[in-house]
N, C-alpha and C positions, 0 to 999 in steps of 0.2 A: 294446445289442446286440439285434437284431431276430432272437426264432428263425421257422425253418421246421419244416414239415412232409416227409412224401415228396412230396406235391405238389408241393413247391415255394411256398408259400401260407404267409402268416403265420398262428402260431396264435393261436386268440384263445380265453383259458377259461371256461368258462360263467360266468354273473355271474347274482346276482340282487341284489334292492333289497331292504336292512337299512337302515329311516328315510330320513334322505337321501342316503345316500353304496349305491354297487353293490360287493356282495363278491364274492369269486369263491368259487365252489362247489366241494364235495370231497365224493366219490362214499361214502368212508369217514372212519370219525375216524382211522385209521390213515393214511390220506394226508394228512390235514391237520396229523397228530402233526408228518409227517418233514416237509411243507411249513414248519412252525414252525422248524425243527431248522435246517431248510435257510438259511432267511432269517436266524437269528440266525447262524448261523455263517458265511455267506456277505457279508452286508452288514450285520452287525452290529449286528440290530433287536433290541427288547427283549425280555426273554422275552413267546412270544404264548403263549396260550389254545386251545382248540378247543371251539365250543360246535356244538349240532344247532342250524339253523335254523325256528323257529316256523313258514318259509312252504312249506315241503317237506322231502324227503326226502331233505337233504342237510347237508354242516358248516362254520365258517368261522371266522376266524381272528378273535383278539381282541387288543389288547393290554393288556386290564382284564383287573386276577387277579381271582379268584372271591373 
């Protein structure tokens, strides 16, 4: 399922590059908390992580425990 905007415009979430792979960024760890919350209950991922990203001022999701 492809969301929209009020535009009318697909969204697309900020990404930045952790190694090889692009994660998407969260403005808080509190959004990335519920982002975790959301995915494990919704599509049944594993419990994730939330770590701060080394390369800015932002957080991202893991699925390595600490």
């Amino acid at each position: 399922m492809v969301k929209y905007n009020h535009y009318n415009t697909q969204f697309t979430p900020k990404l930045c590059w952790v190694g090889e792979t692009q994660k998407i960024c969260y403005d808080t760890r509190e959004e990335a908390e519920v982002a975790a919350k959301v995915a494990q209950y919704d599509h049944g991922a594993p419990e994730l992580t939330v770590y701060k990203c080394e390369y800015g001022d932002h957080w991202h999701l893991s699925s390595k425990t600490a």
